[in-house]
mmCIF entry with sequence, helices, sheets and N, C-alpha, C, O atoms, coordinates in Angstrom:
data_MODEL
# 
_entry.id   MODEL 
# 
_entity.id                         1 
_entity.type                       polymer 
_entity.pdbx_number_of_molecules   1 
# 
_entity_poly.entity_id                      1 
_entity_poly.type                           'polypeptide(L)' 
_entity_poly.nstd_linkage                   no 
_entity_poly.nstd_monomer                   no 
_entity_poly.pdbx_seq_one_letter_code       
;(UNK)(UNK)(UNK)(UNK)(UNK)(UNK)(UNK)(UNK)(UNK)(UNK)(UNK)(UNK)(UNK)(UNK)(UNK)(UNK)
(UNK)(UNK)(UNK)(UNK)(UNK)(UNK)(UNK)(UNK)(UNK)(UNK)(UNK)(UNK)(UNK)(UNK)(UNK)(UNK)
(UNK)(UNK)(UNK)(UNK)(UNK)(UNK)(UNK)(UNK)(UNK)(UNK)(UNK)(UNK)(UNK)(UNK)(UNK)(UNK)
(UNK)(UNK)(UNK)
;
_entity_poly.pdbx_seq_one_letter_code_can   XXXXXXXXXXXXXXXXXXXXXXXXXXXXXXXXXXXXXXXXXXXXXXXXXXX 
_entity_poly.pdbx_strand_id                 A 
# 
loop_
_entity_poly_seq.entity_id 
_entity_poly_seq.num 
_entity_poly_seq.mon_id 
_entity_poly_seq.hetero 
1 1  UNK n 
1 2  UNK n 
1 3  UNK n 
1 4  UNK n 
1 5  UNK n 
1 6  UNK n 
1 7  UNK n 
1 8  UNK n 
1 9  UNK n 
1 10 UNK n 
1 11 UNK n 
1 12 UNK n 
1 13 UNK n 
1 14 UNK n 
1 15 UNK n 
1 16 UNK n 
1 17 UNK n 
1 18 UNK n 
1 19 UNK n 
1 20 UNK n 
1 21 UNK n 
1 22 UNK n 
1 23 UNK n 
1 24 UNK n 
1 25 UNK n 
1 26 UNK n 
1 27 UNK n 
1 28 UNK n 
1 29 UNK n 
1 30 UNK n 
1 31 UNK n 
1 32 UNK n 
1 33 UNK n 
1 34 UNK n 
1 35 UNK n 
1 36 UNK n 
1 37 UNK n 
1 38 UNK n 
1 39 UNK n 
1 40 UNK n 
1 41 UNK n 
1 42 UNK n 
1 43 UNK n 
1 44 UNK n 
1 45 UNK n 
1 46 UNK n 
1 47 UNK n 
1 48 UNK n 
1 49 UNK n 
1 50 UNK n 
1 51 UNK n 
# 
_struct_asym.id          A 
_struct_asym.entity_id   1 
# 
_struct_sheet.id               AA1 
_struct_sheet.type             ? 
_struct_sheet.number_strands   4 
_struct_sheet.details          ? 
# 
loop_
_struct_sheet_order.sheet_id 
_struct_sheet_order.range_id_1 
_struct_sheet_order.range_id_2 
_struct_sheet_order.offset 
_struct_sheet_order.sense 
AA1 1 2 ? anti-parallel 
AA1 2 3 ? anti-parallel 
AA1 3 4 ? anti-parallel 
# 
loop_
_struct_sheet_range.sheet_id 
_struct_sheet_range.id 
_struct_sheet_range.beg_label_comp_id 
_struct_sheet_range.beg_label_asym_id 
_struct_sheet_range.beg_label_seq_id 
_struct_sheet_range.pdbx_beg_PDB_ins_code 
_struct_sheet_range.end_label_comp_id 
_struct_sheet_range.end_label_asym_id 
_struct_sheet_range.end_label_seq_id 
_struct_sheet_range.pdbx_end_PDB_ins_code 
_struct_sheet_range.beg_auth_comp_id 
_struct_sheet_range.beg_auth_asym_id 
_struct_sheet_range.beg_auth_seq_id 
_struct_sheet_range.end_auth_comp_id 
_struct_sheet_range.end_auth_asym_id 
_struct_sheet_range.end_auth_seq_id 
AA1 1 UNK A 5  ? UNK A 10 ? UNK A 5  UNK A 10 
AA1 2 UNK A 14 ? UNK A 19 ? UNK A 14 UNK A 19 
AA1 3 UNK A 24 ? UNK A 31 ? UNK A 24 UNK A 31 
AA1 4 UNK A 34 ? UNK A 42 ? UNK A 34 UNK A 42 
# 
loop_
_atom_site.group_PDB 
_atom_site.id 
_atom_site.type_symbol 
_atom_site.label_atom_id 
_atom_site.label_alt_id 
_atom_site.label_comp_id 
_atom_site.label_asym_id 
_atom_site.label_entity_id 
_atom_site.label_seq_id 
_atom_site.pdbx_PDB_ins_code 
_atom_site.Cartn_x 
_atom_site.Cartn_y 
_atom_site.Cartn_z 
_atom_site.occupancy 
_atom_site.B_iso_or_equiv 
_atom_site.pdbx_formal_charge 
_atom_site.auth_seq_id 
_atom_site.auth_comp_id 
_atom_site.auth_asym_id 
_atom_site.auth_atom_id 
_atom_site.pdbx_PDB_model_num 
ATOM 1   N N  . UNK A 1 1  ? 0.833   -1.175 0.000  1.00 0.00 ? 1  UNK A N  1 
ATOM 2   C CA . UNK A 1 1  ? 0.000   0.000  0.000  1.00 0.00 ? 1  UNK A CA 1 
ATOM 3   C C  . UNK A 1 1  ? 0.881   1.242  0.000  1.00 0.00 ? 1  UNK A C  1 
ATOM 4   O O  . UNK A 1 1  ? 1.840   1.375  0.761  1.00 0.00 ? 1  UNK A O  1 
ATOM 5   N N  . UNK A 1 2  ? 0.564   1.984  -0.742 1.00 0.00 ? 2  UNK A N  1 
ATOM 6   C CA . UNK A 1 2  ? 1.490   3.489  -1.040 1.00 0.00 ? 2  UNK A CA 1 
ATOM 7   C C  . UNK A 1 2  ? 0.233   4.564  -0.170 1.00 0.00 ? 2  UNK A C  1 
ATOM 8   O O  . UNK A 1 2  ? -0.998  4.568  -0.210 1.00 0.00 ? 2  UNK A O  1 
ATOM 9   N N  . UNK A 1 3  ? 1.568   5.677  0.825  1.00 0.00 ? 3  UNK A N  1 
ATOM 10  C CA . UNK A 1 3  ? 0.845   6.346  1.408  1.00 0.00 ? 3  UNK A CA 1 
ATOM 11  C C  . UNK A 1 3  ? 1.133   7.706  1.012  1.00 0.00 ? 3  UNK A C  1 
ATOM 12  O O  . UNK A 1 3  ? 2.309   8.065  0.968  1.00 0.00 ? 3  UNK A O  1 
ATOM 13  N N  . UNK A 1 4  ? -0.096  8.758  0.625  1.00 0.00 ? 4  UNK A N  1 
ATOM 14  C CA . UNK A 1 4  ? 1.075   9.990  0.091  1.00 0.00 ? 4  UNK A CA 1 
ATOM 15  C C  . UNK A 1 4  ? 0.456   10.622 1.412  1.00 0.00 ? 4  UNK A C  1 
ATOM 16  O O  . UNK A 1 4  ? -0.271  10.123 2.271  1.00 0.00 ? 4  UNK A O  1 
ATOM 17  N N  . UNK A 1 5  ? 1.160   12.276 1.230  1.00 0.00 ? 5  UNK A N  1 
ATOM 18  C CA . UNK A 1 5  ? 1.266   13.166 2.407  1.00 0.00 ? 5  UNK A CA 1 
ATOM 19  C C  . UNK A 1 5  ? 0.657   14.619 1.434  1.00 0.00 ? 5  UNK A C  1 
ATOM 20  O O  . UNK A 1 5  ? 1.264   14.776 0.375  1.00 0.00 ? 5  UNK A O  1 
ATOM 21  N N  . UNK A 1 6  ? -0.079  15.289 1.631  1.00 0.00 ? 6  UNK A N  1 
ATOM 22  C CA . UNK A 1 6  ? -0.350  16.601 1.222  1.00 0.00 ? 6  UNK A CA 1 
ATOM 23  C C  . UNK A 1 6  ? -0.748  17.283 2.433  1.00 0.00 ? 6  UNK A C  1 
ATOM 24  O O  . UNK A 1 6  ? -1.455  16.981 3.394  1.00 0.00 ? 6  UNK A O  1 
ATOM 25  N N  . UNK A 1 7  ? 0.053   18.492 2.024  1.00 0.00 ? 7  UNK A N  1 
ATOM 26  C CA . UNK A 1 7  ? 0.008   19.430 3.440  1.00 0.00 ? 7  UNK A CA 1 
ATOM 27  C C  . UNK A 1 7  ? -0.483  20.532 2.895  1.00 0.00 ? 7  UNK A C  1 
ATOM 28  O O  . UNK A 1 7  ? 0.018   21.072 1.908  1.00 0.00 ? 7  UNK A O  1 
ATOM 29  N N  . UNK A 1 8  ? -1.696  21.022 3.619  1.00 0.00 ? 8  UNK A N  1 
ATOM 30  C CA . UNK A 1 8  ? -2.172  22.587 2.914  1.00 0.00 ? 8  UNK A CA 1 
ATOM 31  C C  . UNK A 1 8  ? -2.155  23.550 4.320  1.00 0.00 ? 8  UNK A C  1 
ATOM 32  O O  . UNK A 1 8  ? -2.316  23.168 5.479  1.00 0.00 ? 8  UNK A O  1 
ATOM 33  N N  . UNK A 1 9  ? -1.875  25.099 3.758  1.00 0.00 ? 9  UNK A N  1 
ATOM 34  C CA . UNK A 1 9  ? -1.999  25.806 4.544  1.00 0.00 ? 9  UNK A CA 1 
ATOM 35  C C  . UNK A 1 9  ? -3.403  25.839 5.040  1.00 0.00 ? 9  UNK A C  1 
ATOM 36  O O  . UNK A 1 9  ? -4.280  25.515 4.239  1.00 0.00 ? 9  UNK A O  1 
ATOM 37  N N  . UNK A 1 10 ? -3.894  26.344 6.808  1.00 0.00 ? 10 UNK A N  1 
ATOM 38  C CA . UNK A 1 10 ? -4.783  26.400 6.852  1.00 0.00 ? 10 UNK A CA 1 
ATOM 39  C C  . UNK A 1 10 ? -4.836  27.569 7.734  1.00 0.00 ? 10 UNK A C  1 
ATOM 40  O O  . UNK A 1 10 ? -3.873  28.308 7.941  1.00 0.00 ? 10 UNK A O  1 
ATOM 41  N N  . UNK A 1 11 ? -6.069  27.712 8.272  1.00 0.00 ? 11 UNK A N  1 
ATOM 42  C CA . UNK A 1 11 ? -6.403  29.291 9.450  1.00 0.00 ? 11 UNK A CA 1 
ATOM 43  C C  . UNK A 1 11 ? -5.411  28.871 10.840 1.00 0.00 ? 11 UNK A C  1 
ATOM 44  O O  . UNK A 1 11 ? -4.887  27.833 11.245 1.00 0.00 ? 11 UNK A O  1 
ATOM 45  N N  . UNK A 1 12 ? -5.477  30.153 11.258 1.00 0.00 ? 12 UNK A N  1 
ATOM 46  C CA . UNK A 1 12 ? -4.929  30.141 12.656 1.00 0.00 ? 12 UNK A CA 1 
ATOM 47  C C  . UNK A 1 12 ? -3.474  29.921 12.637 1.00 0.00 ? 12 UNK A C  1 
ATOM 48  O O  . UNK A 1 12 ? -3.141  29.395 13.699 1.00 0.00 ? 12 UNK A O  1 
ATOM 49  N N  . UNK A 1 13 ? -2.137  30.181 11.580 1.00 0.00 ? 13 UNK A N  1 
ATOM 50  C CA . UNK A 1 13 ? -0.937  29.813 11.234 1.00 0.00 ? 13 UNK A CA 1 
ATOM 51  C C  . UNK A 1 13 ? -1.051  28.392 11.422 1.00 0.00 ? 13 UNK A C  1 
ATOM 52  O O  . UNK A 1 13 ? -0.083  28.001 12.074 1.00 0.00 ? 13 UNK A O  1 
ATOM 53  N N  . UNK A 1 14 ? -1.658  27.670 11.187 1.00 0.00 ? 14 UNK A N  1 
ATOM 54  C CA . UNK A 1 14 ? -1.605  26.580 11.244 1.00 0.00 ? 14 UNK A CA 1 
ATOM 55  C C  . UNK A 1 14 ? -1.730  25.125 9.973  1.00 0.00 ? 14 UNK A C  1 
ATOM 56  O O  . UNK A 1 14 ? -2.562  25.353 9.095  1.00 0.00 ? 14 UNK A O  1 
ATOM 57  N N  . UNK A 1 15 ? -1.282  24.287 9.901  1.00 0.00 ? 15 UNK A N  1 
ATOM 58  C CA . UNK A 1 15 ? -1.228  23.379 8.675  1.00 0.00 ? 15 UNK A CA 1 
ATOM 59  C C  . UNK A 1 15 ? -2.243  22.065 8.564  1.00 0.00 ? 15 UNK A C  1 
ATOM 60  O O  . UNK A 1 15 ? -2.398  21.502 9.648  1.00 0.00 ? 15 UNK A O  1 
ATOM 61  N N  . UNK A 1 16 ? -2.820  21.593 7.667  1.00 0.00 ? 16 UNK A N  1 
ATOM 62  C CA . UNK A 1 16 ? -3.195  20.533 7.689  1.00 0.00 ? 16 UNK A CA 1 
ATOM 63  C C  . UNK A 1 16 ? -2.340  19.278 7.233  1.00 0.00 ? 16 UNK A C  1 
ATOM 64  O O  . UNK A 1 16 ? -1.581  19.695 6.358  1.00 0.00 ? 16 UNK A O  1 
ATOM 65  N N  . UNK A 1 17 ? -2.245  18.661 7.327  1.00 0.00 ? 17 UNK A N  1 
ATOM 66  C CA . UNK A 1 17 ? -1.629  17.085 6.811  1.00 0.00 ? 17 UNK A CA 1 
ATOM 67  C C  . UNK A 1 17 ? -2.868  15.489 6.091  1.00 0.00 ? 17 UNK A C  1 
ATOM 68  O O  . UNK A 1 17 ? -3.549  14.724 6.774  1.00 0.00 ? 17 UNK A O  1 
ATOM 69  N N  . UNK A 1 18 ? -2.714  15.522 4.579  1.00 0.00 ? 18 UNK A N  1 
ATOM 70  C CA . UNK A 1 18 ? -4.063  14.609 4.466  1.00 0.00 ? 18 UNK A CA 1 
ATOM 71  C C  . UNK A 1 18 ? -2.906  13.165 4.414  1.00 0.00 ? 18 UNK A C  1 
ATOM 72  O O  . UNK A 1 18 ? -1.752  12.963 4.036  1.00 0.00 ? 18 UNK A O  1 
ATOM 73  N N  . UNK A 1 19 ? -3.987  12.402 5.020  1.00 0.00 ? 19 UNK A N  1 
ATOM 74  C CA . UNK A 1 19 ? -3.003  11.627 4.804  1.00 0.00 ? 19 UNK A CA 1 
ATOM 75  C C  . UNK A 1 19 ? -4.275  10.657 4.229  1.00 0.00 ? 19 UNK A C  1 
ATOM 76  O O  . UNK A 1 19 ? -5.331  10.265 4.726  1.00 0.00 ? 19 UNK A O  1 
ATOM 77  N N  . UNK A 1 20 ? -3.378  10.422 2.463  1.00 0.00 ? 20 UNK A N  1 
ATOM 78  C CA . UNK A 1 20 ? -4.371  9.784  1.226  1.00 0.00 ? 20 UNK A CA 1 
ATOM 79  C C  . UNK A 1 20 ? -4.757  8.604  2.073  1.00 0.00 ? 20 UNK A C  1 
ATOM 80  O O  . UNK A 1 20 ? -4.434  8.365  3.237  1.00 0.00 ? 20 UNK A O  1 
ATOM 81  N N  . UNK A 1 21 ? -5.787  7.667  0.953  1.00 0.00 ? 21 UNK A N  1 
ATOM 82  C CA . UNK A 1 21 ? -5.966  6.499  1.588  1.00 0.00 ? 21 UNK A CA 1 
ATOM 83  C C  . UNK A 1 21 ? -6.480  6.096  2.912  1.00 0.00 ? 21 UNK A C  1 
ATOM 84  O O  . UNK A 1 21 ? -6.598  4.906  3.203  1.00 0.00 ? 21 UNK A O  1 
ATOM 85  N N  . UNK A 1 22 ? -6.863  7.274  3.910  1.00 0.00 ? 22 UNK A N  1 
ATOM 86  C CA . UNK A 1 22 ? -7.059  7.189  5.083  1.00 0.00 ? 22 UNK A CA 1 
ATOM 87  C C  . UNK A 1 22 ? -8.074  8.435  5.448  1.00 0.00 ? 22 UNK A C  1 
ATOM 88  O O  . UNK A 1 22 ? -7.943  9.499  4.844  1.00 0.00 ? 22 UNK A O  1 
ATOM 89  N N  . UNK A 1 23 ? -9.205  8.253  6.568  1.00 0.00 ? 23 UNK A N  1 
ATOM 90  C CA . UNK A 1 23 ? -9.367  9.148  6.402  1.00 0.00 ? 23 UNK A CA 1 
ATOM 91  C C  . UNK A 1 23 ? -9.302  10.677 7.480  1.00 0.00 ? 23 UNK A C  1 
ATOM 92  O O  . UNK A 1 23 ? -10.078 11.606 7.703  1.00 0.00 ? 23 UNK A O  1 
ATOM 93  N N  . UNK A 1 24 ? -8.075  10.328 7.892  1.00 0.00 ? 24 UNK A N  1 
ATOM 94  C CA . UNK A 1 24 ? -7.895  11.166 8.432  1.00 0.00 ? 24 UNK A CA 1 
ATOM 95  C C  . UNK A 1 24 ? -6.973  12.167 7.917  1.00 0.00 ? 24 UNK A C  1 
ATOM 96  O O  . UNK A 1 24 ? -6.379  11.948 6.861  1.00 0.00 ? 24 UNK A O  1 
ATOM 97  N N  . UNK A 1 25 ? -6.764  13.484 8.712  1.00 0.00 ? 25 UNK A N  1 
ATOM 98  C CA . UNK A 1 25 ? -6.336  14.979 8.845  1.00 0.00 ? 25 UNK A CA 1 
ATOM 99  C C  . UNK A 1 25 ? -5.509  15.219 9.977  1.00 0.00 ? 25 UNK A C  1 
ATOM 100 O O  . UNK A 1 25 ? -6.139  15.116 11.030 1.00 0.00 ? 25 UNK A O  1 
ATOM 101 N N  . UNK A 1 26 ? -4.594  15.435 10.078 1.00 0.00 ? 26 UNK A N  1 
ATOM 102 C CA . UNK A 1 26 ? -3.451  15.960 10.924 1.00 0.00 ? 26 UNK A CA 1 
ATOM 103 C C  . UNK A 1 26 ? -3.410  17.698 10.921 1.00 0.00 ? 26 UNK A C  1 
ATOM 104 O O  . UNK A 1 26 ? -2.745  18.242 10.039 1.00 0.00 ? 26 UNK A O  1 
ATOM 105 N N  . UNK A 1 27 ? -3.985  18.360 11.718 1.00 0.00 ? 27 UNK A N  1 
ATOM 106 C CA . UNK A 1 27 ? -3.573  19.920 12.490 1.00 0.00 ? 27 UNK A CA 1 
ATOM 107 C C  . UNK A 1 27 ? -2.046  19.675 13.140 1.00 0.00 ? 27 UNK A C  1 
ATOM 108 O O  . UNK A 1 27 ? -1.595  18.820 13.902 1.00 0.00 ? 27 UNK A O  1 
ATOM 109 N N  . UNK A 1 28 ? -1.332  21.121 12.307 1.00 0.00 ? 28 UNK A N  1 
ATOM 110 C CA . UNK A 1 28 ? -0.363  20.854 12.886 1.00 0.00 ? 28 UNK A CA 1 
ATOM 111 C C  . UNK A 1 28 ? 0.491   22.732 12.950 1.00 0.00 ? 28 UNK A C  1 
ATOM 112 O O  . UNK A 1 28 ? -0.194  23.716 12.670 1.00 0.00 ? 28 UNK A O  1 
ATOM 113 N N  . UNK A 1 29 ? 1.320   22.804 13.173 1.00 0.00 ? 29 UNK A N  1 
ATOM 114 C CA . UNK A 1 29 ? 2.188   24.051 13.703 1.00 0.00 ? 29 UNK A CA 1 
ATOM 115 C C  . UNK A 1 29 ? 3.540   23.944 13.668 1.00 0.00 ? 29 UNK A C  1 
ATOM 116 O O  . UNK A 1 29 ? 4.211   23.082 14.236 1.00 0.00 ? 29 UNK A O  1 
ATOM 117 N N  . UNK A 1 30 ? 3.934   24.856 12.977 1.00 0.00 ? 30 UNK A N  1 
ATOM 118 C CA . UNK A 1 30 ? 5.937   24.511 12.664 1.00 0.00 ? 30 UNK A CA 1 
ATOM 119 C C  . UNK A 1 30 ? 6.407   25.627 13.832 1.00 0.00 ? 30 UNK A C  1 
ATOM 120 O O  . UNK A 1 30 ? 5.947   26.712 13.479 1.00 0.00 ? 30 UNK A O  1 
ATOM 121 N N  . UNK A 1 31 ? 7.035   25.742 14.892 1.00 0.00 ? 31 UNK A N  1 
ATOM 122 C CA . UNK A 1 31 ? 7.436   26.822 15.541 1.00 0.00 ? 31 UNK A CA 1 
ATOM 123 C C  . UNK A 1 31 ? 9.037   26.180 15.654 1.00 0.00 ? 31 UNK A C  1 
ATOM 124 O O  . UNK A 1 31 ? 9.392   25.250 16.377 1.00 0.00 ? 31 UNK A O  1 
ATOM 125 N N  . UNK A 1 32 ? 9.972   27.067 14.602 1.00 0.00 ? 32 UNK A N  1 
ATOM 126 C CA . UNK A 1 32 ? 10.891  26.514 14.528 1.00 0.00 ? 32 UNK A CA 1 
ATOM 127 C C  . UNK A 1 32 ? 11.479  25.522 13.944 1.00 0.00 ? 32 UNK A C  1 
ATOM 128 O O  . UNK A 1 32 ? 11.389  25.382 12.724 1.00 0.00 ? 32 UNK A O  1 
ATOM 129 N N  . UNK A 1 33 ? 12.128  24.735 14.663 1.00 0.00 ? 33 UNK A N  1 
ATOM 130 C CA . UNK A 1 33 ? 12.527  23.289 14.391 1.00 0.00 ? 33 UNK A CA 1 
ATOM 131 C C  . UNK A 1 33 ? 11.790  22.083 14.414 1.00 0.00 ? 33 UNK A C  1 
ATOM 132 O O  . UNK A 1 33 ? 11.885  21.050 13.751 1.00 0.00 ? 33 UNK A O  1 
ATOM 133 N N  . UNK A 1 34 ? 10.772  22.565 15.637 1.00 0.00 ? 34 UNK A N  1 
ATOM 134 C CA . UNK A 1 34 ? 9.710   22.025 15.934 1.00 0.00 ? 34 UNK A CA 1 
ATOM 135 C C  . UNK A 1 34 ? 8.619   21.546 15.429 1.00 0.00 ? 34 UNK A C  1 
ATOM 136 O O  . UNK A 1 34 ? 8.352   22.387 14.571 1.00 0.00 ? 34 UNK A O  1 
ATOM 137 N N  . UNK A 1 35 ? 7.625   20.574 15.380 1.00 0.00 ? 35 UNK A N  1 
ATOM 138 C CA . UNK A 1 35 ? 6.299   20.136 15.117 1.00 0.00 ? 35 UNK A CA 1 
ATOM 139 C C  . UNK A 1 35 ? 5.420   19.989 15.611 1.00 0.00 ? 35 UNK A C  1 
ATOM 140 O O  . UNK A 1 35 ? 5.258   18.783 15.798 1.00 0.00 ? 35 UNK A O  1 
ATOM 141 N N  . UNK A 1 36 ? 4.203   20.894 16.206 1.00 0.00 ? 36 UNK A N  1 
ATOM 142 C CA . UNK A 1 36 ? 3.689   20.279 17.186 1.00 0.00 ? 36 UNK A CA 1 
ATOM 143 C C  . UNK A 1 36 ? 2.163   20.333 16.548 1.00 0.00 ? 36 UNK A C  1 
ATOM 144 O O  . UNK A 1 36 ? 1.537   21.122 15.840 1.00 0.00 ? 36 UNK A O  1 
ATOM 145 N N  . UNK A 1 37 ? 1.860   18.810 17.313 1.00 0.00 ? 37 UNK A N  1 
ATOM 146 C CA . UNK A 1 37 ? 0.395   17.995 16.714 1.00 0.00 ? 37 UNK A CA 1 
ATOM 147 C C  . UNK A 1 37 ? -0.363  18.844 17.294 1.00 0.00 ? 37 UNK A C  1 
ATOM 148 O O  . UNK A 1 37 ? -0.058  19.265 18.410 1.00 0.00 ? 37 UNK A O  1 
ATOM 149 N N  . UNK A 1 38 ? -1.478  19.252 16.662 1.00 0.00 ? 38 UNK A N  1 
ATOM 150 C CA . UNK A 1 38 ? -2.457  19.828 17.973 1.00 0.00 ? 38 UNK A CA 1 
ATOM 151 C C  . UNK A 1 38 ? -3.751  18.974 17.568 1.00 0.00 ? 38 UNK A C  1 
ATOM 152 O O  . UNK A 1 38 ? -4.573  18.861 18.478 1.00 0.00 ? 38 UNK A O  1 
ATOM 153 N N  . UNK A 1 39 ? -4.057  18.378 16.397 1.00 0.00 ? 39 UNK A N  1 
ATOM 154 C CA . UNK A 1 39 ? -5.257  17.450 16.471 1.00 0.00 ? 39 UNK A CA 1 
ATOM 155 C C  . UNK A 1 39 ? -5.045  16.522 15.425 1.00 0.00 ? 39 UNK A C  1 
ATOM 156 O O  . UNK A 1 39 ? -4.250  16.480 14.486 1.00 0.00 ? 39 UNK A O  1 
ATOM 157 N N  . UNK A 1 40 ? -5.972  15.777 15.829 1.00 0.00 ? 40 UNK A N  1 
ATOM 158 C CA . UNK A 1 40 ? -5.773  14.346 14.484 1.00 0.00 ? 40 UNK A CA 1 
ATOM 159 C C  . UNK A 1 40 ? -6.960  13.998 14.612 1.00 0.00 ? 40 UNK A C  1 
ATOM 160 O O  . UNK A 1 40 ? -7.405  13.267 15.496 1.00 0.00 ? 40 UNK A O  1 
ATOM 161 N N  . UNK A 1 41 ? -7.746  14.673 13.437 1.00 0.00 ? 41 UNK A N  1 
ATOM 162 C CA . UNK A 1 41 ? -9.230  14.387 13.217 1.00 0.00 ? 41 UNK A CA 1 
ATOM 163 C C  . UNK A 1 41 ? -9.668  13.447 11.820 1.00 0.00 ? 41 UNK A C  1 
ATOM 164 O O  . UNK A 1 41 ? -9.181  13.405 10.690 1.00 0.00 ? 41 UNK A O  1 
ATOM 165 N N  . UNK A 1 42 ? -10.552 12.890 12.311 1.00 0.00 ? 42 UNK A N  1 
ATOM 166 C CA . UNK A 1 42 ? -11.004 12.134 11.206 1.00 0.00 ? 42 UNK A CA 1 
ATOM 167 C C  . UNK A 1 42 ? -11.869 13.170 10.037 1.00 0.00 ? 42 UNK A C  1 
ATOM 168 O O  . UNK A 1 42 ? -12.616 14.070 10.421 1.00 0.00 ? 42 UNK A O  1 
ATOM 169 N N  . UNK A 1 43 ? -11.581 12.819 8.351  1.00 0.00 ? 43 UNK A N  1 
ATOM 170 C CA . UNK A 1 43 ? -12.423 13.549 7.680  1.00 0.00 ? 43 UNK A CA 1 
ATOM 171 C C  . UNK A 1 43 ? -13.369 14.295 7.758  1.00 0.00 ? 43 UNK A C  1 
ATOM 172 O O  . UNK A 1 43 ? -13.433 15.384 7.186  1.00 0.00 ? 43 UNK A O  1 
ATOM 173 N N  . UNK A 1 44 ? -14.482 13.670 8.683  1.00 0.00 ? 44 UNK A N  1 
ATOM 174 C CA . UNK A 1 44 ? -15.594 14.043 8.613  1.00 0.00 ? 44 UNK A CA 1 
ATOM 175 C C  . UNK A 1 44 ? -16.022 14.968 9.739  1.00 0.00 ? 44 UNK A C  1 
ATOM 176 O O  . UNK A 1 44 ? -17.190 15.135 10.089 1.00 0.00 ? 44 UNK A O  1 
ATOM 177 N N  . UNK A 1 45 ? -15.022 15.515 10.236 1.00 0.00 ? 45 UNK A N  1 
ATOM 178 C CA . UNK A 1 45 ? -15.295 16.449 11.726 1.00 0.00 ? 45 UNK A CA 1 
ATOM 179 C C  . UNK A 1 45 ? -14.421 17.997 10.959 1.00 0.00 ? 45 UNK A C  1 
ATOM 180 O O  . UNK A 1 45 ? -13.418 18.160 10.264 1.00 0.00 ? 45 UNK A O  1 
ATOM 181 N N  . UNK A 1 46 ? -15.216 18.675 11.417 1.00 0.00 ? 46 UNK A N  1 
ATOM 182 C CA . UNK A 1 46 ? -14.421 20.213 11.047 1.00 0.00 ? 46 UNK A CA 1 
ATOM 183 C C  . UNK A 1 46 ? -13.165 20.800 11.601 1.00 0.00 ? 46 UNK A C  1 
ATOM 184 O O  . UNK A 1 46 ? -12.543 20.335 12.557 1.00 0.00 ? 46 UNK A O  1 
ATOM 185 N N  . UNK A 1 47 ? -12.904 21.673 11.039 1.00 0.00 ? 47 UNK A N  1 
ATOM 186 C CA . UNK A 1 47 ? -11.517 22.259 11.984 1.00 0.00 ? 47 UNK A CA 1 
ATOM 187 C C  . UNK A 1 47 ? -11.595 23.458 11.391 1.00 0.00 ? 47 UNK A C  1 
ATOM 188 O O  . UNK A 1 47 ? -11.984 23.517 10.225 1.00 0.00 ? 47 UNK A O  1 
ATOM 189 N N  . UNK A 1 48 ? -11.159 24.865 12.251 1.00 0.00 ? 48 UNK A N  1 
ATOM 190 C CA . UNK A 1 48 ? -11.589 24.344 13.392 1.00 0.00 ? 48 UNK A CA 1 
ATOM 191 C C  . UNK A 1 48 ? -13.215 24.674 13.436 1.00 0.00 ? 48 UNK A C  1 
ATOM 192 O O  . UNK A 1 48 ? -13.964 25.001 12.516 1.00 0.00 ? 48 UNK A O  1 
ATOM 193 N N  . UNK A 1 49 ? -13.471 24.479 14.777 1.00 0.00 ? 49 UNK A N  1 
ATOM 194 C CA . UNK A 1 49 ? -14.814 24.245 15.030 1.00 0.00 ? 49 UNK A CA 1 
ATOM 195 C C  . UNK A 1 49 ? -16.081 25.236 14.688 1.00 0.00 ? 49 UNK A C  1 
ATOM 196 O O  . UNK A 1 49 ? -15.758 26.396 14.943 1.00 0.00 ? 49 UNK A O  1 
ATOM 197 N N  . UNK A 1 50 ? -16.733 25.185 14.445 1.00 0.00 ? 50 UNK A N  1 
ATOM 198 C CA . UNK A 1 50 ? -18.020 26.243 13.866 1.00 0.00 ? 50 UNK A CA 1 
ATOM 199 C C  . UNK A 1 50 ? -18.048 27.113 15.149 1.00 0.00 ? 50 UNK A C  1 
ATOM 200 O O  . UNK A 1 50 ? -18.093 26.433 16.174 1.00 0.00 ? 50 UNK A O  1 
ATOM 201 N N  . UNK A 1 51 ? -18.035 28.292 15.313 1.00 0.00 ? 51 UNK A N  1 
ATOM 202 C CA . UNK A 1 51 ? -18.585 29.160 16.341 1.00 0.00 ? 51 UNK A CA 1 
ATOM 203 C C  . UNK A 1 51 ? -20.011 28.900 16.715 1.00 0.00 ? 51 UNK A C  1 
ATOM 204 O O  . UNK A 1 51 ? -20.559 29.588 17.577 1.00 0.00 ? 51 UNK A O  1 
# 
């Protein structure tokens, strides 16, 4: 099984991560050197959240 990675910019300086084949979404934040996860949502849930 081949897995790809597409990363789009998203709100809040923050990034998404799709990860094909699956259906989840990775929220994420570069500060630096650094990576930090802040959610790992499945497709079908929003980000971020509706007011």
């Amino acid at each position: 099984m081949r897995v790809e990675w597409l990363s789009v910019a998203a709100r809040n300086h923050t990034s998404q991560l799709v990860v094909s084949s699956t259906p989840f979404v990775i929220v994420y934040r570069i500060e630096g050197k650094v990576i930090i996860i802040l959610r790992l949502l499945h497709g079908a849930q929003q980000w971020p959240p509706a007011s």
